[in-house]
C-alpha positions as a printed NumPy array, in Angstrom:
array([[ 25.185,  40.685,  17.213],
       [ 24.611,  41.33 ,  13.541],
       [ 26.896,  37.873,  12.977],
       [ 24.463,  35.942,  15.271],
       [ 20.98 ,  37.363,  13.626],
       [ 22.626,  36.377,   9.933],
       [ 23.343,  33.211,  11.404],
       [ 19.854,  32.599,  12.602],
       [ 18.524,  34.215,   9.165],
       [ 20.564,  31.849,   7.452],
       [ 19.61 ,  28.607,   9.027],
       [ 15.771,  29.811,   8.788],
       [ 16.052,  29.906,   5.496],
       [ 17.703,  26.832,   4.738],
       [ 15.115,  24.978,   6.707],
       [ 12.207,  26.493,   4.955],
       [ 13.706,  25.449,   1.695],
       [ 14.167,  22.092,   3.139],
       [ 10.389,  22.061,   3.347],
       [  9.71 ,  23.517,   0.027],
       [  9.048,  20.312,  -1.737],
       [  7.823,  18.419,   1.807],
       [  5.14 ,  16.332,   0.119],
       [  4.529,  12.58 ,  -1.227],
       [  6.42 ,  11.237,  -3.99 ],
       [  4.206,  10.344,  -7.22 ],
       [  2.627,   7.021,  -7.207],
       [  3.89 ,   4.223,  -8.732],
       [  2.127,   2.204, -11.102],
       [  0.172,  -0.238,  -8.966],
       [ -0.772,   3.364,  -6.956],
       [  1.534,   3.485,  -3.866],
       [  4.053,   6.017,  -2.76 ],
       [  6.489,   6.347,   0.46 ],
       [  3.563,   7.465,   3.669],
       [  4.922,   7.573,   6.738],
       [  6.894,   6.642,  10.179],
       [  4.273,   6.051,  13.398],
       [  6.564,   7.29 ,  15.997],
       [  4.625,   6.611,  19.935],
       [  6.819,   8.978,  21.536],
       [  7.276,   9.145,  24.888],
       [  8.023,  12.991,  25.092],
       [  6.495,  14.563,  21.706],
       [  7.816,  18.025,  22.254],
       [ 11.397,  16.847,  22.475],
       [ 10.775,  15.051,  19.414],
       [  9.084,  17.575,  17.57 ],
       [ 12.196,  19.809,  18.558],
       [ 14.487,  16.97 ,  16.472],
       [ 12.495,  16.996,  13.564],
       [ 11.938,  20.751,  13.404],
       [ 15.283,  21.619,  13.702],
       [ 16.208,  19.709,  11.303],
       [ 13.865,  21.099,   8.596],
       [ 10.397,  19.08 ,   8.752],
       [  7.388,  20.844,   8.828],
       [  4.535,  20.791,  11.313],
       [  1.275,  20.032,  10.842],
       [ -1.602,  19.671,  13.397],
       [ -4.329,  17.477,  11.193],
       [ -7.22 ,  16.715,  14.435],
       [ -4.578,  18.522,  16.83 ],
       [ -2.105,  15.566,  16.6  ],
       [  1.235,  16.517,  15.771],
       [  2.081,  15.388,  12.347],
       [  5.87 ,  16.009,  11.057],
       [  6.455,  16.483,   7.114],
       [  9.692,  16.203,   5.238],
       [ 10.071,  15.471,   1.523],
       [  8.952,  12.098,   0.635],
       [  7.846,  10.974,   3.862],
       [  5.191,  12.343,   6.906],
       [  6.417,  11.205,  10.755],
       [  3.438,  11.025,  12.927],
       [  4.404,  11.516,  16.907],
       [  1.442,  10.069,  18.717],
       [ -1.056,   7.383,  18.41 ],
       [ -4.225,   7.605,  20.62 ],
       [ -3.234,   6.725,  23.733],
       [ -0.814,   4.023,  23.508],
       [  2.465,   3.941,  24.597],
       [  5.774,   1.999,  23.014],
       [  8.534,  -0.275,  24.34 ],
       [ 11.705,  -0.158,  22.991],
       [ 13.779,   1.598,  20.203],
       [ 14.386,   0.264,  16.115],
       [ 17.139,  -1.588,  17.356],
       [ 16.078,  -4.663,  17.838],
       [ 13.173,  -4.473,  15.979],
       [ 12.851,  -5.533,  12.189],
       [ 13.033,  -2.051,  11.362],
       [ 16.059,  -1.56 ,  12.48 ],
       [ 16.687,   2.156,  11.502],
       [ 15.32 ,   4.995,   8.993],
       [ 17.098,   6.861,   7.255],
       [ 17.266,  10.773,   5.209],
       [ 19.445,  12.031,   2.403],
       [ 21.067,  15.27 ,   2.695],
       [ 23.24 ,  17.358,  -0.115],
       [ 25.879,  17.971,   2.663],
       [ 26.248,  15.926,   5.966],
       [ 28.604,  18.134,   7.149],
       [ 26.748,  21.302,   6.833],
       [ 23.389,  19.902,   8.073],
       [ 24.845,  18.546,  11.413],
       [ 26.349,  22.11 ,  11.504],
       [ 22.99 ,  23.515,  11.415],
       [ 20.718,  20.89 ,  13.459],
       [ 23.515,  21.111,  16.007],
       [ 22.63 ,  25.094,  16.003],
       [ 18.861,  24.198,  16.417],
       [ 19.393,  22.067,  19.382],
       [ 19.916,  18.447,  17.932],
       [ 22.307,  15.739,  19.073],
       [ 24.282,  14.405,  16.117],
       [ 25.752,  11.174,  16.325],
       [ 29.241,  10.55 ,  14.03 ],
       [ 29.406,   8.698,  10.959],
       [ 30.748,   5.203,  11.41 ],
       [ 34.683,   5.233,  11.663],
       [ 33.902,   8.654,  11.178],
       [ 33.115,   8.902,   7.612],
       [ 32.019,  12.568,   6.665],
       [ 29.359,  11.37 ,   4.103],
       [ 27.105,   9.931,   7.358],
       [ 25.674,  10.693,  10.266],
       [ 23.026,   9.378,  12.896],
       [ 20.385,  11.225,  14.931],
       [ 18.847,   9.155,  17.719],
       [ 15.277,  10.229,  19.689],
       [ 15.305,   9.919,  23.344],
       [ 12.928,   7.187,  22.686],
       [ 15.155,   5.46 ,  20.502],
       [ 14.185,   6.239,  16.978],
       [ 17.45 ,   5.463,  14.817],
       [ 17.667,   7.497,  11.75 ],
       [ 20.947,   7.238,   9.41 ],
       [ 21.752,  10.312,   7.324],
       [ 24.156,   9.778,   4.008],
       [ 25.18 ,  12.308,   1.585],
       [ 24.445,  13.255,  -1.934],
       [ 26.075,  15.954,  -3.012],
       [ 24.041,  16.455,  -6.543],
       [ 20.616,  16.763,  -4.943],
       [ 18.855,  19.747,  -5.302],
       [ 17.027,  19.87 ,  -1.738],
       [ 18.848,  19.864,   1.531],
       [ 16.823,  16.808,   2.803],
       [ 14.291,  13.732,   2.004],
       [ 13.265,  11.182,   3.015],
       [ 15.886,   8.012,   1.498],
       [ 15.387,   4.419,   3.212],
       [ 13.841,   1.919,   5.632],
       [ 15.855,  -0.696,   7.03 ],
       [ 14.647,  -4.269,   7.811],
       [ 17.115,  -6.47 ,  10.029],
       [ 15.994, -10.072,   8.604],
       [ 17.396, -13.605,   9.089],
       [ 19.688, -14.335,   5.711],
       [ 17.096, -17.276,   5.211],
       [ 14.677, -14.631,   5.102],
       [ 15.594, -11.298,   3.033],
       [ 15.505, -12.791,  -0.406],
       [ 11.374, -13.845,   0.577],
       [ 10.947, -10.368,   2.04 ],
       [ 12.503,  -8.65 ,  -1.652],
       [  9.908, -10.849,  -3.443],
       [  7.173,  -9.74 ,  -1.33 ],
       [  7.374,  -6.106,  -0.752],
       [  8.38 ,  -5.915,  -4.404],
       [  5.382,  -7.587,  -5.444],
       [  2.726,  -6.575,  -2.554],
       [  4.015,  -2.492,  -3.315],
       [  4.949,  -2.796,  -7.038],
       [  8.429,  -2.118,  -6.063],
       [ 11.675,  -2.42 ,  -8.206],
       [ 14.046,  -5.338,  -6.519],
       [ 17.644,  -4.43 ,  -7.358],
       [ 21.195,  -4.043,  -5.456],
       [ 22.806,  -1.347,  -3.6  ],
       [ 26.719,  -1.829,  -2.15 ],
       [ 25.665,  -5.833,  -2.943],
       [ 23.116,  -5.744,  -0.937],
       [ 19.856,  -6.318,  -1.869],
       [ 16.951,  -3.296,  -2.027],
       [ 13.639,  -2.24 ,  -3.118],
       [ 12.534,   0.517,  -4.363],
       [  9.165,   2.558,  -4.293],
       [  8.027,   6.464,  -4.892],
       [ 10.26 ,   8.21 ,  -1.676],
       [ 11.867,   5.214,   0.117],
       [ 14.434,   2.941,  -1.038],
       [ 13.577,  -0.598,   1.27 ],
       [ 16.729,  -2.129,   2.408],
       [ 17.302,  -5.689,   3.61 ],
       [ 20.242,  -6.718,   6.084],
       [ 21.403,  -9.916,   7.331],
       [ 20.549, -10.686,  11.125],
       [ 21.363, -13.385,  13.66 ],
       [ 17.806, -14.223,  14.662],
       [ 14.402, -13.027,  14.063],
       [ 14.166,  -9.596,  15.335],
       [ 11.316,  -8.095,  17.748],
       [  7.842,  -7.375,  15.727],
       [  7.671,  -3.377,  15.166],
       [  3.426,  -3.218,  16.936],
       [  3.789,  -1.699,  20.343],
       [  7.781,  -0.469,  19.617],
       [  8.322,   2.941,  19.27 ],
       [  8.568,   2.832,  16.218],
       [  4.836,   1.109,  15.649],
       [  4.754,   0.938,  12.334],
       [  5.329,   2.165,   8.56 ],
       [  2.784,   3.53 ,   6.446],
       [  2.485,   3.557,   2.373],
       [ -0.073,   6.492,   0.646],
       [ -2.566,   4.46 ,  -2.035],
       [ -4.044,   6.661,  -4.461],
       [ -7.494,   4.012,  -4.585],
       [ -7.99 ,   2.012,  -1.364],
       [-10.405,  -0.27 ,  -2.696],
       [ -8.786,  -0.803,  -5.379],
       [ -5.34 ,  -1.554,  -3.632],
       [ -6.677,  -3.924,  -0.707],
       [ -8.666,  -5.834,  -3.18 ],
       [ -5.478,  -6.504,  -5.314],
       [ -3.448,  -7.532,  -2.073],
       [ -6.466,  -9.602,  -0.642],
       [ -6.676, -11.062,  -4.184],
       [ -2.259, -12.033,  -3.316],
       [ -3.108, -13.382,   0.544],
       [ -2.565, -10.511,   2.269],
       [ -5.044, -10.608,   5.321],
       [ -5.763,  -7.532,   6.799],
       [ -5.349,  -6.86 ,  10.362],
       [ -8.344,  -5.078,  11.179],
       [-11.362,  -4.173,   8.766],
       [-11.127,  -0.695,   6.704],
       [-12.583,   2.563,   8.677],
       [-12.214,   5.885,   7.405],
       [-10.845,   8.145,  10.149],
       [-12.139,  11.615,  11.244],
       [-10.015,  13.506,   9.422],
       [-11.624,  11.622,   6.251],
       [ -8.629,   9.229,   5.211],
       [ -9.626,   5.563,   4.412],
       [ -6.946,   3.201,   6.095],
       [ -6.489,   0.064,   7.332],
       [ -3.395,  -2.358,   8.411],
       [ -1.586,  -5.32 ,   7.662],
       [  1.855,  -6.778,   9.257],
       [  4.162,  -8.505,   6.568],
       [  5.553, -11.965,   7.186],
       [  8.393, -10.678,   9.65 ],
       [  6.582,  -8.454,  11.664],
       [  6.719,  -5.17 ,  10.451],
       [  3.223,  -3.202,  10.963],
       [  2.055,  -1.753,   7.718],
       [ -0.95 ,   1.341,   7.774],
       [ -2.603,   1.116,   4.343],
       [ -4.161,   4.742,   3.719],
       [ -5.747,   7.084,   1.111],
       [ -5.357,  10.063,   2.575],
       [ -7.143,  13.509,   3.06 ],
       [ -5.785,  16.494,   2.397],
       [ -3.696,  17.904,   4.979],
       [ -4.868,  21.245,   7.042],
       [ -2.996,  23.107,   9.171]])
């Protein structure tokens, strides 16, 4: 008995340190950071029970469930709508966290309820969780950070003809830093590094997926859709600040991905 409530102890306080630094990255200099994943689930508690369990923390901003990890918020509803079909598939093919030890965290997550997926071939540094909706999310290893998670990468499955465009543009439309990881081409902004993959065909557009869309914090709306505008970008729909007081609006890049634009409010519980 005394074995099983140290256990529990133990893993409760892991999480909550997990959460101790569960907030935006700075912004970068053109004023964006890492937002968030728009999850439509199609059971929210089950997914709230994956996310939980492995160390997010919940927030209920308008009574909507609102998931927050370091570097990156997961919302698990929007409105009414429902979504068709997993990442896979889609041009965001996966997301992905960064843990100091795969090995222990999958220990742990498995102790909180959550399916674990192996690493491929089995490597130890990686490991996959997978929503009952279909939400892929890769988890790699790095043994010298600090925190047990964060938020690390979104992956876009792109024709080859295609990713070196899609660099250029996310670098310049986010004021991202184009570079290489494993030879394979990346960008990176405050809390997500953007990864680009070679794919067979065009892949499925993310609106109406599971996985709806991505989101990037601006520190001045105005100021960031005006420089975008100013670059081409059209947006989808006009800007509207929501209830809870954040300004946002969306745009969809030239492969599909859905993109939410917002300055936003300061969280309450």
């Amino acid at each position: 008995m005394k074995t099983t409530v140290f256990a529990a102890l133990t893993l409760a306080s892991t999480l909550a340190a997990g959460t101790a630094g569960a907030q935006p990255a700075p912004f970068n200099e053109v004023g964006v950071t890492m937002g968030h994943w728009h999850i439509i689930s199609k059971d929210v508690e089950a997914n709230k029970k994956i996310f939980l369990g492995m160390g997010g923390k919940l927030f209920m901003p308008g009574g909507q469930p609102l998931m927050m990890f370091p570097g990156v918020y997961i919302n698990l509803t929007l409105g009414t709508e429902k979504g068709e079909g997993g990442t896979q598939g889609s041009v965001v093919n996966h997301v992905g966290f960064i843990v100091n030890n795969v090995q222990e965290r999958v220990a742990q997550w498995k102790a909180a309820g959550v399916a674990v997926l192996p690493g491929t071939n089995n490597r130890l540094d990686q490991a996959f969780v997978e929503t009952p909706d279909g939400v892929r999310i890769e988890i790699l290893e790095d043994k010298t950070q600090s925190m047990p998670i964060r938020h690390e990468h979104v992956h876009f499955f792109l024709p080859e003809a295609e990713v070196s465009k899609a660099v250029a543009w996310y670098a310049k439309t986010f004021g991202g830093k184009a570079g290489t990881r494993n030879n394979a081409p990346v960008v990176d902004v405050p809390g997500a590094q953007l990864r680009f993959n070679k794919a067979d065909k065009a892949q499925a557009p993310t609106r109406h997926r599971v996985l709806d869309h991505i989101g990037f914090d601006v520190k001045d709306h105005p100021a960031f859709v005006k420089k975008i505008e100013a670059e081409g970008v059209k947006l989808d729909e006009p800007v509207r600040k929501a209830p809870s007081g954040s300004v946002i609006t969306y745009i969809t890049d030239p492969w599909g991905t859905r993109i939410e634009i917002i300055e936003r409010a300061p969280l309450t519980q």
